[in-house]
C-alpha positions as CSV (number, residue, x, y, z in Angstrom):
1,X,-76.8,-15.4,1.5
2,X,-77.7,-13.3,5.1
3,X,-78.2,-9.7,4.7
4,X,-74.6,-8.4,4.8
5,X,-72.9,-5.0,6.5
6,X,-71.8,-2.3,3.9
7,X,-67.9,-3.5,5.0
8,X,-68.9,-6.7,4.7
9,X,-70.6,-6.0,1.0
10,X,-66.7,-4.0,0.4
11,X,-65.1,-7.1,1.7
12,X,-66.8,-9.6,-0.2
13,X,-66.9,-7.7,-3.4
14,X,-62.7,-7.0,-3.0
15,X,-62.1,-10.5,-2.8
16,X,-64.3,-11.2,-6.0
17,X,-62.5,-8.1,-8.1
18,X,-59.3,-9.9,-6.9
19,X,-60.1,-13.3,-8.2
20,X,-61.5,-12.1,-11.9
21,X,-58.4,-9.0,-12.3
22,X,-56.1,-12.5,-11.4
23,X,-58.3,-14.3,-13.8
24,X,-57.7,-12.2,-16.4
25,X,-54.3,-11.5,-15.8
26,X,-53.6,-14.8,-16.3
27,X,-55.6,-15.3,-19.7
28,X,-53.8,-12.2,-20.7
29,X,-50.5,-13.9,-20.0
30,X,-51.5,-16.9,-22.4
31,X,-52.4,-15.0,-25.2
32,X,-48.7,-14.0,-25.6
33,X,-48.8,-11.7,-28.7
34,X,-52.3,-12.3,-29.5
35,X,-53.1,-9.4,-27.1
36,X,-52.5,-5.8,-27.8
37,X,-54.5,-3.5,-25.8
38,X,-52.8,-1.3,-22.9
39,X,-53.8,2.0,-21.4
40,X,-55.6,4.6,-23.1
41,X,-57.5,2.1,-25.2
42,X,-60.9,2.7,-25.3
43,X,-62.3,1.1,-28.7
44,X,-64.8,-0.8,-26.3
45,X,-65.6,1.7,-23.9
46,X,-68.9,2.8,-26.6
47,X,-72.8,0.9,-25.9
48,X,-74.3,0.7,-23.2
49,X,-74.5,-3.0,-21.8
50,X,-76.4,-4.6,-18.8
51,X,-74.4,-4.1,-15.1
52,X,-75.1,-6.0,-11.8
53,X,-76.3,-4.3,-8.9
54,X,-73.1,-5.6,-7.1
55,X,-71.3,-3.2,-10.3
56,X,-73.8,-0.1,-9.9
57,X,-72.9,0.1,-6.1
58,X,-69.6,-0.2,-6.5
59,X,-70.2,2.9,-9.1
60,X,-71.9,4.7,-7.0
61,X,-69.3,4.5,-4.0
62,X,-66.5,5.0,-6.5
63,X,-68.0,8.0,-7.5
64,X,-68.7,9.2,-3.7
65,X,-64.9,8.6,-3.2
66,X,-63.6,10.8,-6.6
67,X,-66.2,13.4,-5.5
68,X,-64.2,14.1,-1.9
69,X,-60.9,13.9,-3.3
70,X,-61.8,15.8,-6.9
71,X,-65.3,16.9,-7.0
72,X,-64.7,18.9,-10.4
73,X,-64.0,15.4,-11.8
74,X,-66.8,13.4,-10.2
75,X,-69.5,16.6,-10.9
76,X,-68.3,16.2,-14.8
77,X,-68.7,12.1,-15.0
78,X,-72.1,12.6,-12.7
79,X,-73.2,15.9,-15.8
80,X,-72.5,13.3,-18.7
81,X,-74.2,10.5,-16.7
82,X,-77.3,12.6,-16.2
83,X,-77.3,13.7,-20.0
84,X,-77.2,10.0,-20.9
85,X,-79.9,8.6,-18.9
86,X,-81.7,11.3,-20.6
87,X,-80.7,10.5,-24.0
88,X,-81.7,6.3,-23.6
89,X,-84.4,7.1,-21.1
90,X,-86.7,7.0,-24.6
91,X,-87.3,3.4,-25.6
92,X,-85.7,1.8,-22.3
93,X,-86.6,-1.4,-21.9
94,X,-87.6,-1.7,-18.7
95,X,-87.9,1.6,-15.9
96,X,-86.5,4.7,-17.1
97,X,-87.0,6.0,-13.6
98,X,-85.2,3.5,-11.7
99,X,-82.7,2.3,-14.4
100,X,-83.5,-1.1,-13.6
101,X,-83.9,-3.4,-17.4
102,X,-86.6,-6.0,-17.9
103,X,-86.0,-9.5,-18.5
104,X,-86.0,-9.0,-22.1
105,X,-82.8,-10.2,-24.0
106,X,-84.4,-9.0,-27.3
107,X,-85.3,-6.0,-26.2
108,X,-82.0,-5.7,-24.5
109,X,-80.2,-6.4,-27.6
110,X,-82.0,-4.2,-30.0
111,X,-81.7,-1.4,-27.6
112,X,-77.7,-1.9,-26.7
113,X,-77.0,-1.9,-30.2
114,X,-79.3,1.2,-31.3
115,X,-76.6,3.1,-28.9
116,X,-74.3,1.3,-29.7
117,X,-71.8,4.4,-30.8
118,X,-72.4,6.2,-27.8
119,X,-69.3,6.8,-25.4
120,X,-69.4,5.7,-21.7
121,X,-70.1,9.0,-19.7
122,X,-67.1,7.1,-16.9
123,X,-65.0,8.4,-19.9
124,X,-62.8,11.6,-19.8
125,X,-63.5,12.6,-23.1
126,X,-60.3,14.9,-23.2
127,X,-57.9,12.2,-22.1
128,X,-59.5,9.2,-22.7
129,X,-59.6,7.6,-19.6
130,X,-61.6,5.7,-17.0
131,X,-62.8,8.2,-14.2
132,X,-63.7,5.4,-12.0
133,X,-61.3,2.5,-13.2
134,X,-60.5,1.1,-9.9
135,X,-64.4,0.6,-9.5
136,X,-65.3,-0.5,-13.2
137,X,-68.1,-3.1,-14.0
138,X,-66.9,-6.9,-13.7
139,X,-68.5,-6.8,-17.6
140,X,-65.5,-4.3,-18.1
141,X,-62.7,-6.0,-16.5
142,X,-63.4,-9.3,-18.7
143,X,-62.5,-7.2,-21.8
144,X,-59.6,-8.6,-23.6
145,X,-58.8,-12.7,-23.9
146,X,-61.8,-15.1,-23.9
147,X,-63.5,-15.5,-20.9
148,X,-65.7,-18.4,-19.1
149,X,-68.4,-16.3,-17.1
150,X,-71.9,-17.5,-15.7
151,X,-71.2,-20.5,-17.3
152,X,-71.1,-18.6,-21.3
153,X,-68.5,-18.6,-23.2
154,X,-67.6,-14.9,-24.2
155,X,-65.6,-13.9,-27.3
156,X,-62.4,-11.9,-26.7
157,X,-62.3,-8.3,-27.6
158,X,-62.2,-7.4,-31.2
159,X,-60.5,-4.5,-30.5
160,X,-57.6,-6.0,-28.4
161,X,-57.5,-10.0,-29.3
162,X,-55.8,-10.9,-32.6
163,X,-56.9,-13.6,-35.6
164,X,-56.7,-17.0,-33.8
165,X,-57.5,-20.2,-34.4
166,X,-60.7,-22.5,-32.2
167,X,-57.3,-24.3,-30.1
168,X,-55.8,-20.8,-29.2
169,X,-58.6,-19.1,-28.4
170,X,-59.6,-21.7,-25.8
171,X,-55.3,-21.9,-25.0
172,X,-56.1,-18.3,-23.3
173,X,-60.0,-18.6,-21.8
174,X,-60.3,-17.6,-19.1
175,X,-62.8,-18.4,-16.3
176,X,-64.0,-15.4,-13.9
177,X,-66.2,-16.4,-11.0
178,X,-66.5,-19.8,-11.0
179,X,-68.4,-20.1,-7.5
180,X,-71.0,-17.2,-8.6
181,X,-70.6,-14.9,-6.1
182,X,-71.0,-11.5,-8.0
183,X,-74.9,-12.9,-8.8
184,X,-75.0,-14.4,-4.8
185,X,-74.0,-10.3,-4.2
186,X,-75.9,-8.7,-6.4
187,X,-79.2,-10.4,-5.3
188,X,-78.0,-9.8,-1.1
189,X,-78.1,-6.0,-2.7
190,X,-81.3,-6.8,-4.1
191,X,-82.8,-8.1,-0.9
192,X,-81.4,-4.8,1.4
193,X,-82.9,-1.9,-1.2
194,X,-85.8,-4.3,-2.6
195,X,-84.9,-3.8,-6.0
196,X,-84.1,-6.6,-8.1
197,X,-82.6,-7.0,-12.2
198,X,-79.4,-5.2,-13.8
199,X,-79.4,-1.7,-14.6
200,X,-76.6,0.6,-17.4
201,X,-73.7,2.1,-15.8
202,X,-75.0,5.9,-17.1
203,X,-78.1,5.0,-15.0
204,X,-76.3,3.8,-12.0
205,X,-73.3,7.0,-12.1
206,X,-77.2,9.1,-11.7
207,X,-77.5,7.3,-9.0
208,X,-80.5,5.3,-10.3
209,X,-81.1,2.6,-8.6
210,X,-79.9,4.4,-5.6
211,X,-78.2,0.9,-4.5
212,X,-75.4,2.8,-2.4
213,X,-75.5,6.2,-0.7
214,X,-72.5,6.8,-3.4
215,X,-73.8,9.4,-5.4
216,X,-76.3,11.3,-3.5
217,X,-73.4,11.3,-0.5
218,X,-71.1,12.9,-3.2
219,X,-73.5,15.3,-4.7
220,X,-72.0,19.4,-4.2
Protein backbone atom coordinates (compact mmCIF):
# COMPACT_ATOMS: atom_id res chain seq x y z
CA UNK A 1 0.00 0.00 0.00
CA UNK A 2 1.54 3.85 -0.69
CA UNK A 3 2.20 5.88 2.22
CA UNK A 4 -1.25 7.36 2.98
CA UNK A 5 -2.48 11.20 4.22
CA UNK A 6 -3.83 11.27 7.90
CA UNK A 7 -7.62 11.80 6.02
CA UNK A 8 -6.83 9.31 3.86
CA UNK A 9 -5.66 6.80 7.02
CA UNK A 10 -9.50 8.31 8.64
CA UNK A 11 -11.08 7.46 5.32
CA UNK A 12 -9.84 4.13 4.80
CA UNK A 13 -10.11 3.04 8.38
CA UNK A 14 -14.11 4.43 8.38
CA UNK A 15 -14.89 2.37 5.59
CA UNK A 16 -13.30 -0.82 7.34
CA UNK A 17 -15.21 -0.01 10.85
CA UNK A 18 -18.32 0.18 8.52
CA UNK A 19 -17.91 -3.15 6.99
CA UNK A 20 -17.02 -5.31 10.35
CA UNK A 21 -19.97 -3.03 12.70
CA UNK A 22 -22.29 -4.32 9.42
CA UNK A 23 -20.63 -7.67 9.77
CA UNK A 24 -21.48 -8.08 13.05
CA UNK A 25 -24.73 -6.60 12.92
CA UNK A 26 -25.70 -9.09 10.72
CA UNK A 27 -24.26 -12.23 12.75
CA UNK A 28 -26.01 -10.57 15.59
CA UNK A 29 -29.25 -10.76 13.67
CA UNK A 30 -28.84 -14.64 13.07
CA UNK A 31 -28.26 -15.53 16.37
CA UNK A 32 -31.89 -14.56 17.21
CA UNK A 33 -32.15 -15.36 20.93
CA UNK A 34 -28.92 -16.89 21.27
CA UNK A 35 -27.54 -13.31 21.89
CA UNK A 36 -28.11 -11.38 25.02
CA UNK A 37 -25.67 -8.62 25.53
CA UNK A 38 -26.73 -4.84 25.16
CA UNK A 39 -25.37 -1.63 26.69
CA UNK A 40 -23.77 -1.47 29.83
CA UNK A 41 -22.35 -4.94 29.53
CA UNK A 42 -18.98 -5.18 30.26
CA UNK A 43 -18.18 -8.97 31.42
CA UNK A 44 -15.50 -8.77 28.58
CA UNK A 45 -14.19 -5.46 28.90
CA UNK A 46 -11.25 -7.28 31.67
CA UNK A 47 -7.45 -8.58 30.11
CA UNK A 48 -5.49 -7.05 28.30
CA UNK A 49 -5.29 -8.48 24.63
CA UNK A 50 -3.01 -7.69 21.52
CA UNK A 51 -4.42 -4.29 19.30
CA UNK A 52 -3.23 -3.28 15.72
CA UNK A 53 -1.49 -0.15 15.20
CA UNK A 54 -4.53 0.76 12.85
CA UNK A 55 -6.68 0.31 16.64
CA UNK A 56 -3.93 2.27 18.77
CA UNK A 57 -4.23 5.34 16.36
CA UNK A 58 -7.53 5.35 16.18
CA UNK A 59 -7.17 5.39 20.29
CA UNK A 60 -5.11 7.86 20.32
CA UNK A 61 -7.21 10.31 18.05
CA UNK A 62 -10.27 9.27 19.84
CA UNK A 63 -8.85 10.30 22.88
CA UNK A 64 -7.53 13.74 21.31
CA UNK A 65 -11.19 14.33 20.26
CA UNK A 66 -12.86 13.47 24.07
CA UNK A 67 -9.96 15.67 25.47
CA UNK A 68 -11.37 19.01 23.45
CA UNK A 69 -14.82 18.34 24.04
CA UNK A 70 -14.46 16.85 27.93
CA UNK A 71 -10.97 16.99 29.06
CA UNK A 72 -11.96 15.93 32.74
CA UNK A 73 -13.03 12.67 31.05
CA UNK A 74 -10.21 12.12 28.58
CA UNK A 75 -7.46 13.31 31.61
CA UNK A 76 -9.23 10.32 33.84
CA UNK A 77 -9.14 7.44 30.98
CA UNK A 78 -5.36 8.88 30.02
CA UNK A 79 -4.58 8.67 34.62
CA UNK A 80 -5.93 4.93 34.53
CA UNK A 81 -4.07 4.22 31.25
CA UNK A 82 -0.78 5.52 32.75
CA UNK A 83 -1.39 3.52 36.07
CA UNK A 84 -1.83 0.41 33.85
CA UNK A 85 1.14 0.51 31.70
CA UNK A 86 2.72 0.81 34.93
CA UNK A 87 1.19 -2.08 36.55
CA UNK A 88 1.98 -4.70 33.19
CA UNK A 89 5.12 -2.79 32.37
CA UNK A 90 6.80 -5.78 34.74
CA UNK A 91 7.04 -9.00 32.77
CA UNK A 92 5.90 -7.38 29.18
CA UNK A 93 6.68 -9.37 26.67
CA UNK A 94 8.16 -7.35 24.39
CA UNK A 95 9.06 -3.17 24.97
CA UNK A 96 7.72 -1.76 28.00
CA UNK A 97 8.78 1.58 26.74
CA UNK A 98 7.20 1.59 23.45
CA UNK A 99 4.26 -0.84 24.19
CA UNK A 100 5.02 -2.64 21.15
CA UNK A 101 4.65 -6.97 21.93
CA UNK A 102 7.05 -9.47 20.51
CA UNK A 103 6.19 -12.17 18.27
CA UNK A 104 5.67 -14.46 21.10
CA UNK A 105 2.13 -16.11 21.24
CA UNK A 106 3.21 -18.07 24.42
CA UNK A 107 4.50 -15.42 25.99
CA UNK A 108 1.52 -13.37 24.89
CA UNK A 109 -0.82 -15.79 26.28
CA UNK A 110 0.68 -16.46 29.61
CA UNK A 111 0.98 -12.80 30.08
CA UNK A 112 -2.86 -11.83 28.92
CA UNK A 113 -4.13 -14.32 31.15
CA UNK A 114 -1.85 -13.33 34.35
CA UNK A 115 -3.99 -9.95 34.01
CA UNK A 116 -6.53 -11.39 32.98
CA UNK A 117 -9.03 -9.75 35.87
CA UNK A 118 -7.83 -6.47 35.32
CA UNK A 119 -10.49 -3.79 33.96
CA UNK A 120 -9.87 -1.84 30.70
CA UNK A 121 -8.66 1.71 31.84
CA UNK A 122 -11.30 2.93 28.35
CA UNK A 123 -13.77 1.99 31.22
CA UNK A 124 -15.76 4.54 33.38
CA UNK A 125 -15.55 2.65 36.32
CA UNK A 126 -18.54 4.56 37.93
CA UNK A 127 -20.91 3.92 35.03
CA UNK A 128 -19.53 1.31 33.27
CA UNK A 129 -19.05 2.46 30.04
CA UNK A 130 -16.78 2.75 27.02
CA UNK A 131 -15.04 6.37 27.12
CA UNK A 132 -13.90 5.88 23.64
CA UNK A 133 -16.61 3.52 22.10
CA UNK A 134 -17.00 5.11 18.86
CA UNK A 135 -13.05 4.48 18.42
CA UNK A 136 -12.85 0.84 20.16
CA UNK A 137 -10.39 -1.81 18.89
CA UNK A 138 -11.73 -3.97 15.78
CA UNK A 139 -10.74 -7.01 18.55
CA UNK A 140 -13.66 -5.27 20.59
CA UNK A 141 -16.23 -4.84 18.06
CA UNK A 142 -16.06 -8.66 17.08
CA UNK A 143 -17.40 -9.45 20.68
CA UNK A 144 -20.61 -11.23 20.66
CA UNK A 145 -21.61 -13.99 17.72
CA UNK A 146 -18.74 -16.04 16.13
CA UNK A 147 -16.69 -14.43 13.89
CA UNK A 148 -14.41 -15.34 10.74
CA UNK A 149 -11.25 -12.90 11.13
CA UNK A 150 -7.64 -13.24 9.57
CA UNK A 151 -8.80 -16.34 8.32
CA UNK A 152 -9.37 -17.98 12.35
CA UNK A 153 -12.26 -18.97 13.49
CA UNK A 154 -13.13 -17.05 16.83
CA UNK A 155 -15.50 -18.37 19.54
CA UNK A 156 -18.47 -16.13 20.41
CA UNK A 157 -18.57 -14.39 23.66
CA UNK A 158 -19.17 -16.37 26.74
CA UNK A 159 -20.58 -13.72 28.32
CA UNK A 160 -23.12 -12.65 25.60
CA UNK A 161 -23.57 -15.96 23.22
CA UNK A 162 -25.87 -18.75 24.63
CA UNK A 163 -25.41 -22.88 24.64
CA UNK A 164 -25.49 -23.85 20.94
CA UNK A 165 -25.01 -26.46 19.01
CA UNK A 166 -21.64 -26.91 16.03
CA UNK A 167 -24.75 -26.01 13.02
CA UNK A 168 -25.89 -22.80 14.98
CA UNK A 169 -22.92 -21.53 15.85
CA UNK A 170 -21.60 -21.57 12.29
CA UNK A 171 -25.78 -20.43 11.34
CA UNK A 172 -24.55 -16.95 12.95
CA UNK A 173 -20.45 -16.63 12.03
CA UNK A 174 -19.60 -13.97 10.97
CA UNK A 175 -16.75 -12.85 8.68
CA UNK A 176 -15.09 -9.33 9.42
CA UNK A 177 -12.44 -8.21 6.87
CA UNK A 178 -12.38 -10.51 4.41
CA UNK A 179 -9.99 -8.38 1.95
CA UNK A 180 -7.38 -7.72 4.99
CA UNK A 181 -7.29 -4.28 5.02
CA UNK A 182 -6.99 -3.49 8.81
CA UNK A 183 -3.38 -5.66 8.61
CA UNK A 184 -2.76 -3.67 4.85
CA UNK A 185 -3.41 -0.38 7.47
CA UNK A 186 -1.77 -1.17 10.24
CA UNK A 187 1.53 -2.09 8.42
CA UNK A 188 1.06 1.61 6.04
CA UNK A 189 1.16 2.92 9.95
CA UNK A 190 4.00 0.93 10.46
CA UNK A 191 5.98 2.15 7.51
CA UNK A 192 5.12 6.23 8.32
CA UNK A 193 6.35 5.98 12.29
CA UNK A 194 8.83 3.01 11.64
CA UNK A 195 7.42 0.92 14.25
CA UNK A 196 6.14 -2.35 13.45
CA UNK A 197 3.97 -5.33 15.82
CA UNK A 198 0.67 -4.85 17.92
CA UNK A 199 0.79 -3.14 21.15
CA UNK A 200 -2.33 -3.21 24.53
CA UNK A 201 -4.88 -0.56 24.34
CA UNK A 202 -3.61 0.78 28.13
CA UNK A 203 -0.24 1.28 26.32
CA UNK A 204 -1.65 2.92 23.26
CA UNK A 205 -4.36 5.42 25.55
CA UNK A 206 -0.42 6.53 27.12
CA UNK A 207 0.29 7.29 23.99
CA UNK A 208 2.94 4.51 23.53
CA UNK A 209 3.57 3.87 20.43
CA UNK A 210 3.01 7.45 19.70
CA UNK A 211 1.35 6.15 16.28
CA UNK A 212 -1.03 9.49 16.12
CA UNK A 213 -0.45 12.90 17.48
CA UNK A 214 -3.80 11.80 19.54
CA UNK A 215 -2.66 11.89 22.91
CA UNK A 216 0.14 14.18 23.22
CA UNK A 217 -2.25 16.78 21.11
CA UNK A 218 -4.87 16.22 23.87
CA UNK A 219 -2.62 16.36 26.84
CA UNK A 220 -3.72 19.67 29.50
Amino acid sequence: MSELSDEELDAADAELLRGVDAAVADGVRRCGPLFGCGAGRRDCCHGPFPISLLDARRLQRGLAELAERDPARAAAVRARAEAAVKRLARGFPGDPRTGLIADDREAQQRFCMRHGARMCPALDPASGRCEVYAWRPVACRAMGPPVRLGGRDLAACPYCFGPASAEEVERCRATLDPEGRGDALAAAIGVLTGRKGDTLIAFALAGRPPVAGGVAAGRR
